[in-house]
C-alpha positions in Angstrom: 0.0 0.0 0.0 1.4 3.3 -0.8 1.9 6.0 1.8 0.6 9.0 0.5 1.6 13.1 1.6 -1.9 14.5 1.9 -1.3 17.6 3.5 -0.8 20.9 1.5 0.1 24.0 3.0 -0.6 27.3 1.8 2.4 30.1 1.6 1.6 33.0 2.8 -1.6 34.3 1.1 -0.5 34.0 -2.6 -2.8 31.1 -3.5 0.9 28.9 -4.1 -0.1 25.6 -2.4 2.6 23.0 -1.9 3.3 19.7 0.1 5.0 19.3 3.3 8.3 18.0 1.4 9.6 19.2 -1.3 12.4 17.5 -3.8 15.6 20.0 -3.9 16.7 19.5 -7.4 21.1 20.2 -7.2 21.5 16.5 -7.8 19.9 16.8 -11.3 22.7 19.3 -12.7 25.4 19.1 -10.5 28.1 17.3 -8.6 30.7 19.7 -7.7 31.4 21.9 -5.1 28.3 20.2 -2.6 28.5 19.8 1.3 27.1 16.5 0.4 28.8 13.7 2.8 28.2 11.3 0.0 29.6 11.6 -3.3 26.9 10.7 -6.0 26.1 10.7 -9.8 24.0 12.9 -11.8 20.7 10.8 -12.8 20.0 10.1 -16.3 16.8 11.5 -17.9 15.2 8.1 -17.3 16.1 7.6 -13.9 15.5 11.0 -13.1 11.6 10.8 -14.9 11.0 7.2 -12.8 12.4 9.5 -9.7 9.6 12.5 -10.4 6.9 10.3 -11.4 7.5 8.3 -8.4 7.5 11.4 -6.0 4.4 12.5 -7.0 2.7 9.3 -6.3 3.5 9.7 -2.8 2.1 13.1 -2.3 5.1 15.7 -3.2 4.2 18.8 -5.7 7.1 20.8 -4.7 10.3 21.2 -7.2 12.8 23.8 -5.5 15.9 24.4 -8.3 18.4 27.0 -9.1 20.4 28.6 -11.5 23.3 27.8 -9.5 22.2 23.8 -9.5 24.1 23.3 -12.7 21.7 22.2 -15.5 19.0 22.0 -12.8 16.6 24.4 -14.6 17.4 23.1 -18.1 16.3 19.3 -17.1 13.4 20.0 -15.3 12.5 22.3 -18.5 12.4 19.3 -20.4 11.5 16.5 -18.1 8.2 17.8 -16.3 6.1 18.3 -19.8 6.6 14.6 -19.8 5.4 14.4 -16.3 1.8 16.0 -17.4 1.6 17.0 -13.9 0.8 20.3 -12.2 4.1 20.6 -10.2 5.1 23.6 -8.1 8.3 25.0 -8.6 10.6 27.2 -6.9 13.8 28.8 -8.5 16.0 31.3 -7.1 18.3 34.5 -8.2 21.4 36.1 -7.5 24.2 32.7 -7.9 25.6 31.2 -10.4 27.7 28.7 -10.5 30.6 27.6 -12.7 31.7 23.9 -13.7 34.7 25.6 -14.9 36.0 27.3 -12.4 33.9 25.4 -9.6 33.1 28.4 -8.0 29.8 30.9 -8.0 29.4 34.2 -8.8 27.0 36.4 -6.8 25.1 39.4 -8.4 22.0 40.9 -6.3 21.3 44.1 -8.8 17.8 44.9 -10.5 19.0 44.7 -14.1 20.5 41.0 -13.1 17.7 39.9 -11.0 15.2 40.6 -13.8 17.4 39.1 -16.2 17.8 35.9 -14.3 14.0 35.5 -13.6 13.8 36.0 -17.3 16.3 32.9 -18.2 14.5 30.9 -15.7 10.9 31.0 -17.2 12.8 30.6 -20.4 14.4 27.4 -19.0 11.7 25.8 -17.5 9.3 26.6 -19.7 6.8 28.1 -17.6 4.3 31.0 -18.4 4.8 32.3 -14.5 7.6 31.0 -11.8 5.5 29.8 -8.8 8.2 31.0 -6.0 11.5 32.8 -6.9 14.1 33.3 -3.7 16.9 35.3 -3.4 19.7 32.9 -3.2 22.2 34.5 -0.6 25.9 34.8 -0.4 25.6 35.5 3.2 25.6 39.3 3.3 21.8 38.9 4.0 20.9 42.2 5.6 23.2 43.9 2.8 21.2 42.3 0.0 17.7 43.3 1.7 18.8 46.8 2.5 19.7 47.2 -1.4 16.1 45.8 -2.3 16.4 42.8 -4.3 13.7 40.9 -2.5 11.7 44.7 -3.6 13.1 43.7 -7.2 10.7 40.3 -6.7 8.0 42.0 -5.2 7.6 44.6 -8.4 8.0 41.1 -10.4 4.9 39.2 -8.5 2.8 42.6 -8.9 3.4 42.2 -12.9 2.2 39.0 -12.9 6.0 36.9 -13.5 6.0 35.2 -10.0 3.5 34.2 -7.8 5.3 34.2 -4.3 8.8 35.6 -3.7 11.4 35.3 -1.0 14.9 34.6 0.2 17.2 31.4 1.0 19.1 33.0 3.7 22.3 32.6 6.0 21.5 34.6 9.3 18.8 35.1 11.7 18.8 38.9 10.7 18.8 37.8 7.3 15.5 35.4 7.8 13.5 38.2 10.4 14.3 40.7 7.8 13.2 38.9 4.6 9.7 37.9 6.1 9.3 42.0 6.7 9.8 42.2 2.6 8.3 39.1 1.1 5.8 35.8 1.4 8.6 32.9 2.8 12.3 32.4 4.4 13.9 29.2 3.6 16.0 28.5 6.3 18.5 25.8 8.0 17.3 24.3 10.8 17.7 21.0 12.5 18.5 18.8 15.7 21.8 20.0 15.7 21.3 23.6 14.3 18.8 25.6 15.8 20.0 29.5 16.0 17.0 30.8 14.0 14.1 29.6 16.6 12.7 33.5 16.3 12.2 33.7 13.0 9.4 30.2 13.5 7.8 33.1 15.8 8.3 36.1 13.4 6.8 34.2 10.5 3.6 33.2 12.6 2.9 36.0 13.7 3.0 38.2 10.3 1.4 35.3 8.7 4.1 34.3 6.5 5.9 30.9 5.6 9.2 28.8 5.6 10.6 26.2 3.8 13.3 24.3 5.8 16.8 23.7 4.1 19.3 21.2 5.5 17.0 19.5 7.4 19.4 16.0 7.7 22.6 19.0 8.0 23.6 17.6 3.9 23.6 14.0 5.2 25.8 14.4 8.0 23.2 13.7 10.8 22.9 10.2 9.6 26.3 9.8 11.7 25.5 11.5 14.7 25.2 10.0 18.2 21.3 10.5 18.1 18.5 7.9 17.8 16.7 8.1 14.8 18.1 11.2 13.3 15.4 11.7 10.3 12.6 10.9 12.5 14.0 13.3 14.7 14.6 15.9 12.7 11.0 15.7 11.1 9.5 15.5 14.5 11.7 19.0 15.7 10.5 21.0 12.7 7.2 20.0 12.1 6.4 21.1 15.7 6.2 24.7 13.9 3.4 25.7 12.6 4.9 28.0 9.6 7.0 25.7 8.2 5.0 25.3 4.8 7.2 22.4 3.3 11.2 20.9 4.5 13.5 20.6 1.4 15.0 17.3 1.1 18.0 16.8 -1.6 17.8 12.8 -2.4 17.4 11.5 -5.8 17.3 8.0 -4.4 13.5 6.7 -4.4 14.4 4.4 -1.9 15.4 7.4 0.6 12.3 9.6 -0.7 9.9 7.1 0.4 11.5 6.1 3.7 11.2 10.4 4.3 7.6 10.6 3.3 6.6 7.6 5.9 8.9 9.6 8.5 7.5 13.0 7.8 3.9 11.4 7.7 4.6 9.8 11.5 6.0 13.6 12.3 2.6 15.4 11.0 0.5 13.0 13.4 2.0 13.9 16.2 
């Protein structure tokens, strides 16, 4: 019998519903430069198609990509028509990153952001970007202050993206971001858990947050705690505005064993 993800979870109030996990898409177009304990290989179209096809059977809508994911955009571009399915999808701005130099670039500036939303539409061959984030370098406060997430809110009111926000690096960084847009996608996790207040801010303004690095990039499998998935499911989905957590397998296997997991976590 299959498990399925019921749920769906609105963000914010832009009408951009999405389920409780979402499939983070750098393993599709890249294999350099990662935090990934594990090394791995980049899926082939069919194994990456089986992959999608068989996320969606167990409940997950949610596609989060990047420019700085490689190829990321490009695959998914060609790969989801196949699908027929209406998936959600979540780019971001501001990184790019090289397979030459195996490095990224960071540019936060209107002209580029615009640009860059621009290429991704083009990409993934989409009519309107569902969410588009601001893809920090860190400097989060800096990159607010300068109004790039203002850059995505002009974008949303002409009709190119229907919920904006910001990946970010730093409590300030996450507070502020929820002052200027729908969502902060943050890290957060048994062993990491310095932005507790911005849980609070976002309930309280009504906003949302996806979770990044839930499992710490595979490095909590090792730790000296019991369970560490469950764990970590059972710690976030305690708060209330986390809309969906970002998991970064491409291994069905792993996919389904976190949908049971995040299923016994949304019971509780």
């Amino acid at each position: 019998m299959t498990v399925y993800l019921h749920q769906r979870n609105s963000i914010s109030k832009t009408g951009v519903i999405v389920s409780p996990l979402g499939l983070g898409m750098v393993k599709l177009g890249r294999d350099k430069s990662l935090k990934y304990k594990n090394q791995f290989k980049i899926a082939s179209n069919k194994q990456a198609l089986e992959f999608l096809a068989c996320s969606w059977d167990y409940g997950i809508n949610l596609i989060d990509t990047a420019p700085a994911y490689g190829n990321s955009e490009h695959r998914l571009g060609e790969l989801l028509p196949k699908l027929n399915k209406d998936w959600v999808i979540s780019t971001k701005v501001g990184e790019i990153f090289s397979n030459i130099t195996e490095r990224s670039t960071y540019n936060f500036a209107p002209k580029f952001i615009v640009t860059s939303v621009k290429q991704s539409l083009k990409r993934l061959k989409r009519d309107v970007l569902d969410i588009v984030l601001i893809h920090s370098d860190g400097n989060d406060t800096k990159i607010i202050e300068q109004g790039a997430l203002e850059v995505l809110s002009d974008l949303k009111r002409q009709g190119w993206i229907r919920a904006s926000g910001m990946s970010t690096k730093s409590l300030d960084g996450g507070l502020l971001a929820l002052k200027h847009s729908d969502l902060a996608m943050i890290m957060y996790n048994p062993k990491y858990r310095n932005e507790q207040k911005v849980f609070e801010q976002a309930l309280k303004n009504d906003k949302s947050i996806f979770i990044k690095k839930a499992f710490s990039s595979g490095h909590l499998i090792n730790s000296d705690m019991k369970n560490p998935i469950q764990a970590s499911f059972n710690l976030i989905f305690q708060e209330p505005s986390v809309s969906s957590i970002i998991i970064g397998t491409m291994n069905a296997a792993h996919m389904k064993d976190n949908v049971k997991k995040a299923m016994c976590a949304l019971k509780k």
